[in-house]
Each structure stands twice: as structure tokens, then as C-alpha cells.
Backbone bond lengths (Angstrom), bond angles and torsions (degrees), N, CA, C in turn:
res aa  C-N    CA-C-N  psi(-1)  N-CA   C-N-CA  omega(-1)  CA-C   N-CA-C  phi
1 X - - - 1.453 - - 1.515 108.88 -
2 X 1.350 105.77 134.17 1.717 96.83 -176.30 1.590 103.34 -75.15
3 X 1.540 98.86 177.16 1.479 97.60 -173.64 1.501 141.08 54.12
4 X 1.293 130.53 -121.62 1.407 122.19 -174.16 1.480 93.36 -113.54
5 X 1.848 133.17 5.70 1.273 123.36 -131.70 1.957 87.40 -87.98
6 X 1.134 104.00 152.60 1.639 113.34 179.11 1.453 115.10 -111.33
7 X 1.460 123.34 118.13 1.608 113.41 167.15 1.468 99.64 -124.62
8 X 1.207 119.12 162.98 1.161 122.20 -155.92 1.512 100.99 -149.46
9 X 1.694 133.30 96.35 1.052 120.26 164.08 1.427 147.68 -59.72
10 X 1.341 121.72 124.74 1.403 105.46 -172.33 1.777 115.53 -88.09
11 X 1.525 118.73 -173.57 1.295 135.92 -176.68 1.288 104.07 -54.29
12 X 1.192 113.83 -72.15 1.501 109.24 -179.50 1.724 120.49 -73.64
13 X 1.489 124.48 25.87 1.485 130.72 147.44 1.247 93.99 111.48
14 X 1.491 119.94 -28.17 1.692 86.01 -169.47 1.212 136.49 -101.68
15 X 1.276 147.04 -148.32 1.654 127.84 174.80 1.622 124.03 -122.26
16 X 0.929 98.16 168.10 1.237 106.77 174.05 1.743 108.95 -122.89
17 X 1.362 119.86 152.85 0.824 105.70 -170.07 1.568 107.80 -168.32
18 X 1.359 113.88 122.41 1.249 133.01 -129.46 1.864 106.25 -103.77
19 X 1.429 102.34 125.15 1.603 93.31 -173.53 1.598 108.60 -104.50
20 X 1.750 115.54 -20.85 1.402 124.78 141.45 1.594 116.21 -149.79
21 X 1.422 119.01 -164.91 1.323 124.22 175.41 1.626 107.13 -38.42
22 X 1.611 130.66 -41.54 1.241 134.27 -160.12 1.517 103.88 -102.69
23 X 1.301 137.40 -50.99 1.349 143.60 -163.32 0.774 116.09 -92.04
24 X 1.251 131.67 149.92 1.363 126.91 165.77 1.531 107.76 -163.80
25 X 1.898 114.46 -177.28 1.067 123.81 -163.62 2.029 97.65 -104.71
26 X 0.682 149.23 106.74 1.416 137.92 179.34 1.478 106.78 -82.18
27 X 1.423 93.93 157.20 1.687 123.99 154.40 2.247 97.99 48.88
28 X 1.114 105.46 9.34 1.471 101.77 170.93 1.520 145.62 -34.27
29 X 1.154 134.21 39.25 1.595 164.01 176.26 1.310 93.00 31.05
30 X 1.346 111.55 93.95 1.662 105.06 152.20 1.664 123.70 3.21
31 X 1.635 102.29 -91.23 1.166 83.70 173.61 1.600 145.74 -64.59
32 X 1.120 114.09 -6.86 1.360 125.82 161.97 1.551 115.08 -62.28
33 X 1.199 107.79 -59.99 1.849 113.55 166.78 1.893 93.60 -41.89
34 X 1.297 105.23 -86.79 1.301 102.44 -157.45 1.648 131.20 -62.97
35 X 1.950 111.28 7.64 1.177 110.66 169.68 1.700 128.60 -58.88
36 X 1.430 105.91 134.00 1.232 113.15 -170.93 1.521 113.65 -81.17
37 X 1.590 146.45 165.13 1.246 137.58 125.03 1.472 115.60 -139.40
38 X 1.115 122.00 130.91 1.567 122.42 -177.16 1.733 100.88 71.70
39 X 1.279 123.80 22.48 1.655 132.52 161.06 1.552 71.77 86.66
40 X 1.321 170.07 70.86 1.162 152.33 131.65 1.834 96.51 -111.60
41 X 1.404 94.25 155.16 1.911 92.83 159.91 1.626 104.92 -108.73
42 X 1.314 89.27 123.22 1.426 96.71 177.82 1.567 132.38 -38.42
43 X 1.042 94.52 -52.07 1.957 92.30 -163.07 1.582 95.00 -69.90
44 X 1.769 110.85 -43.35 1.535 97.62 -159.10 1.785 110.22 -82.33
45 X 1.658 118.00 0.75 1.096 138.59 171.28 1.918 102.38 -68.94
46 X 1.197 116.82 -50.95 1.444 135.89 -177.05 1.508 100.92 -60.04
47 X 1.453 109.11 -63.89 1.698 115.49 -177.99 1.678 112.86 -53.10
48 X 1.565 125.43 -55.70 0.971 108.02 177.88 1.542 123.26 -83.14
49 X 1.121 112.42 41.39 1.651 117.31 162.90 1.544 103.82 -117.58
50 X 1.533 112.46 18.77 1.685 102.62 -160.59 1.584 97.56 -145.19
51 X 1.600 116.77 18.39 1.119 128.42 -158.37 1.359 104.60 -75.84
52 X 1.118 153.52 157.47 1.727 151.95 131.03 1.185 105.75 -12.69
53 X 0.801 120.75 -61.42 2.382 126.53 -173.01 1.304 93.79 -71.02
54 X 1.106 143.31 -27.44 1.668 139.45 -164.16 1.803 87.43 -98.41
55 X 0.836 122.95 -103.28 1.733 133.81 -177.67 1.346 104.47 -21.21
56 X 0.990 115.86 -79.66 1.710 133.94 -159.06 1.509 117.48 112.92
57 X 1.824 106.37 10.85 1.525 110.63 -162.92 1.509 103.88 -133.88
58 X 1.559 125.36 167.59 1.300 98.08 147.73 1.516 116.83 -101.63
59 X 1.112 128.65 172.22 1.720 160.96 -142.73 1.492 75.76 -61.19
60 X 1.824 129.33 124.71 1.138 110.00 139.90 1.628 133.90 -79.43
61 X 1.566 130.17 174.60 1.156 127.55 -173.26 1.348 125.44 -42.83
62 X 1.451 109.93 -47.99 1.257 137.86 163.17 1.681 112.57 -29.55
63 X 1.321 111.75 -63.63 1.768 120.78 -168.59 1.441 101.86 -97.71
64 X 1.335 130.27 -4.04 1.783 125.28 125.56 1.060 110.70 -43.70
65 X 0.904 136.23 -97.48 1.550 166.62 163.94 1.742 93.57 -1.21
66 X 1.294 111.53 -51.42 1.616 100.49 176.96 1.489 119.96 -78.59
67 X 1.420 113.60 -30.70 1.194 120.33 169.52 1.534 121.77 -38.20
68 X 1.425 102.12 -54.43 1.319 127.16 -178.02 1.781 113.98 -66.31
69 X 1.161 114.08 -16.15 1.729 126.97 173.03 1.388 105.30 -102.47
70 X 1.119 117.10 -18.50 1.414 114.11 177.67 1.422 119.59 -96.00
71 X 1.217 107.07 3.19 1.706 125.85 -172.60 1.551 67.16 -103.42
72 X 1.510 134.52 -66.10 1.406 120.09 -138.90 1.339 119.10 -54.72
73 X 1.654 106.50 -45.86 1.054 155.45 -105.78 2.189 72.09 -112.91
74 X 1.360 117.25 -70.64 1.261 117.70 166.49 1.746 121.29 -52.81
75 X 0.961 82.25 -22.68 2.224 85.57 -179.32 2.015 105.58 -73.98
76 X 1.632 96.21 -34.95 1.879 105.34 -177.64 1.377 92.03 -65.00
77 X 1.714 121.91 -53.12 1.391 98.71 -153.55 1.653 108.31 -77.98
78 X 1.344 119.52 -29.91 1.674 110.39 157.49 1.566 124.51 -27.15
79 X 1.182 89.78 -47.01 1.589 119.39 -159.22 1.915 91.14 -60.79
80 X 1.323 111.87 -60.29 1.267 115.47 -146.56 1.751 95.20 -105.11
81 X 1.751 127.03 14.02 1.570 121.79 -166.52 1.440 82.64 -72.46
82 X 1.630 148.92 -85.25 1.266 130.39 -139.76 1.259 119.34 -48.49
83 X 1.794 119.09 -44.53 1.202 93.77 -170.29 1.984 103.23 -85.44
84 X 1.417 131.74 11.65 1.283 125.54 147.14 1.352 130.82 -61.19
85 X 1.223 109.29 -54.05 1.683 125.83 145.38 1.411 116.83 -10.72
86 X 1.475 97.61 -66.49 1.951 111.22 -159.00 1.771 90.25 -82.61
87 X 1.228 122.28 -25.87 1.484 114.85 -173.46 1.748 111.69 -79.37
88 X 1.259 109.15 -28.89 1.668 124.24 -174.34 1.920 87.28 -85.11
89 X 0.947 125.67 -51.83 1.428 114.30 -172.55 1.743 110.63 -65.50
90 X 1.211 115.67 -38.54 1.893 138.07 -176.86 1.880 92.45 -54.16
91 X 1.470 109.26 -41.14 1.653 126.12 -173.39 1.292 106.10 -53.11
92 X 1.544 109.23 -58.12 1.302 123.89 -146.03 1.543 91.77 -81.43
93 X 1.290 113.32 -30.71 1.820 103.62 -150.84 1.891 87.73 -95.68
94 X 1.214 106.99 -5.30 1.571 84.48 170.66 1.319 118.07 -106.76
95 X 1.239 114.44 -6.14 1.708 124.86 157.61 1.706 106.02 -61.18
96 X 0.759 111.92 -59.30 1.589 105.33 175.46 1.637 132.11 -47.37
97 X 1.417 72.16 -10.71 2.348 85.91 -176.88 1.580 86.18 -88.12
């Protein structure tokens, strides 16, 4: 986590992940935390551009609030890669006929 930011994995894999001493993100799906794009991990790529030393502020409600859709928002497309997978491969093999 850049900066002072704290996540803390739990027993059953996934994270928690801390926006201060009081708040936080719970039970956050492993792989959702650890999805990659452009070799970056997303969420904690997002957080440290939104840091106190970066802004000059803390996080308003609002860019919580997105954080939290953008975790979601990465959990659907997990959710839905095989049958994306099987539809991009279904593409390819009928271009070839």
C-alpha cells in the first residue's frame, strides 16, 4: 500500500483495507484486491493517487463511494470472464470458417 495506507489480510484470503484508524473497506475478495490492468493493481493504484500527501484533503464521500463500485464493478467482470472467455474464443473459431 503506498504511503501509511494499511490492508490487512484475513483467514479466509481476503482483505481488509483501511481508509483510516476507524473506516474501512471489509472482507474485499482477494482477487478483486489483487486484479491487475496495465501490470498495476487497480484499487491500490486508485488509492494512492487519492492519498492526503497527493490531494491535500481527505477522500471525500463521493470517491469512497466510487472506490466501493469499482471494487464492485471489478468483482462482475471476474464474475462474468469465463463465459467472456468462451464468447471471444466462439468469435474467433467462427471467423476462421
Amino acid at each position: 500500500m503506498p504511503g501509511s495506507g494499511r490492508v490487512t489480510q484475513r483467514e479466509d484470503g481476503a482483505y481488509d483495507v483501511y481508509l483510516n484508524d476507524i473506516a474501512r473497506w471489509e472482507n474485499v475478495p482477494a482477487e478483486v484486491w489483487d486484479y491487475t490492468l496495465g501490470g498495476y493493481t487497480v484499487l491500490k493504484k486508485w488509492l494512492s493517487y487519492r492519498e492526503r500527501a497527493v490531494l491535500g484533503r481527505d477522500l471525500r464521500p463521493a470517491e469512497v463511494r466510487a472506490f466501493t463500485e469499482i471494487a464492485r464493478r471489478i468483482a462482475a467482470l471476474l464474475a462474468l470472464q469465463p463465459d467472456l472467455d468462451a464468447n471471444y474464443w466462439a468469435i474467433l473459431a467462427s471467423m476462421r470458417h
